[in-house]
C-alpha positions, -999 to +999 in steps of 0.1 A: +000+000+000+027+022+007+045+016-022+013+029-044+012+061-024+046+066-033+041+060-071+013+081-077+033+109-054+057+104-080+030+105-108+014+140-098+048+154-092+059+149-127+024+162-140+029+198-120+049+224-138+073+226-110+077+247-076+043+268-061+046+299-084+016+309-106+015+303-136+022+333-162-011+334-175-034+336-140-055+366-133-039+370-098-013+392-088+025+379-089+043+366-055+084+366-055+094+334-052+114+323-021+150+339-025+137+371-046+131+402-028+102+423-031+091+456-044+099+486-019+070+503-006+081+537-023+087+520-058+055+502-057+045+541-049+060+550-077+048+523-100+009+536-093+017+574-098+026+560-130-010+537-132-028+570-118-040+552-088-033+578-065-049+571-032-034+532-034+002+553-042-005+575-009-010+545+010+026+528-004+038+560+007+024+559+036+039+527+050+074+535+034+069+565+059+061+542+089+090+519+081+117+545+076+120+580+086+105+609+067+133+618+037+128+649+016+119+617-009+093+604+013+077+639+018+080+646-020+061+614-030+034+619-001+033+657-013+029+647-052+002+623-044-017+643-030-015+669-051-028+648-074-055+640-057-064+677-055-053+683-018-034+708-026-032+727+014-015+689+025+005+684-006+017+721-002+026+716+037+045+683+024+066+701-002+072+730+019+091+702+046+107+684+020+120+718+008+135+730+042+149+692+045+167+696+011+164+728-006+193+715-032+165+692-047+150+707-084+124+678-081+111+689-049+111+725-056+093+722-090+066+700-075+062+727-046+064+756-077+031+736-090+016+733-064+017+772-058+007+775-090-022+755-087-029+780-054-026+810-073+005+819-053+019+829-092+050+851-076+064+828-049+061+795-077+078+820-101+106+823-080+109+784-070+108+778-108+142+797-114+154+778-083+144+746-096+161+756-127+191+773-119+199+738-094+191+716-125+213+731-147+183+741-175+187+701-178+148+694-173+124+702-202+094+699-172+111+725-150+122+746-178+083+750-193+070+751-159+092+785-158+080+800-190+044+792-178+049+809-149+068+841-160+041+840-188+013+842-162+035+866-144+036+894-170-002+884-182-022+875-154-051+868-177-031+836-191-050+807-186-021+782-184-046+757-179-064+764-211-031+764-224-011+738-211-006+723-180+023+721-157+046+691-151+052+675-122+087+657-118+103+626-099+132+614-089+143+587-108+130+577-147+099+589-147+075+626-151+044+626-135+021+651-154-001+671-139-033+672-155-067+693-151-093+684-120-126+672-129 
C-alpha cells in the first residue's frame, strides 16, 4: 500500500509544472518566489503614480513612511500624491518640509512651484521655478516650461495656463508625472 502512495506521489509530481509559483497566465497578482526580494514600498509608490492610482500610491507612501523615517523623498512622493488627488493645502505643507529638509532638490522645488501654481501663489512658484532651474542646470524640459508658464502668467495675469497647457510635475528617478486638469 505504501508503495502505491509513493508511485502516484511520483506520478502528480511529474504532471505539475514545477515549484508553487503561478503560472504566467493567471489573473492574480504575482508573489516573488522564495529567494527574490520584493518591491519597496516607495517603488510600488512609484509604479501607481505611474498607473494614476493615487490614493493606493499614498498608502505605499504611507507605509514607506512608517517603516523609515521621513526623507525629503518620502515627503516629495506623499506631497505629489496628494497633489494629485487635488489636496493641494497637505500636498503644499509636504513640499514646503521636503523643501526646508533639502532645498538642493530641483524635483522637490518644482513640485512645490506647481503646487503654488495650482494656489494661485503665481509670484512665490515664479521664484521656486528659477530655483528649480538654476539647481538643474536648464537640464529638465518639465522645470524649464514650468518656468515659461509661470513668468508668462506673471507678465499676463489673464493667461490661462490651464487652457493652455498644463504644468509638469517631476520625480526622482526615470519617470514625469504630469499634472493634469481636475474634474
Amino acid at each position: 500500500m505504501r508503495a502505491v502512495y509513493i508511485a502516484i506521489s511520483i506520478l502528480l509530481a511529474a504532471c505539475s509544472s514545477g515549484g508553487l509559483r503561478a503560472p504566467e497566465n493567471s489573473p492574480y497578482a504575482p508573489y516573488p518566489a522564495s529567494g527574490e526580494r520584493s518591491v519597496s514600498d516607495m517603488e510600488l509608490g512609484h509604479r501607481l503614480m505611474a498607473a494614476s492610482e493615487y490614493e493606493l500610491a499614498l498608502r505605499a507612501f504611507t507605509r514607506a513612511a512608517g517603516q523609515d523615517e521621513l526623507t525629503p523623498e518620502i515627503l516629495m512622493a506623499l506631497g505629489t500624491a496628494n497633489l494629485e488627488l487635488g489636496r493641494l493645502g497637505q500636498a503644499e505643507r509636504q513640499l514646503r518640509e521636503a523643501y526646508e529638509e533639502d532645498a538642493t532638490s530641483p524635483e522637490v522645488i518644482n513640485n512645490l512651484g506647481v503646487v503654488l501654481m495650482e494656489r494661485n501663489k503665481t509670484l512665490e512658484a515664479s521664484q521656486l521655478f528659477r530655483l528649480a532651474f538654476a539647481l538643474d542646470n536648464g537640464n529638465s524640459v518639465a522645470i524649464r516650461d514650468n518656468l515659461r508658464k509661470s513668468l508668462a502668467k506673471l507678465e499676463d495675469p489673464g493667461y490661462d495656463v490651464q487652457q493652455q497647457e498644463a504644468y509638469q510635475l517631476v520625480r526622482r528617478g526615470t519617470a514625469d508625472y504630469l499634472l493634469t486638469e481636475y474634474p
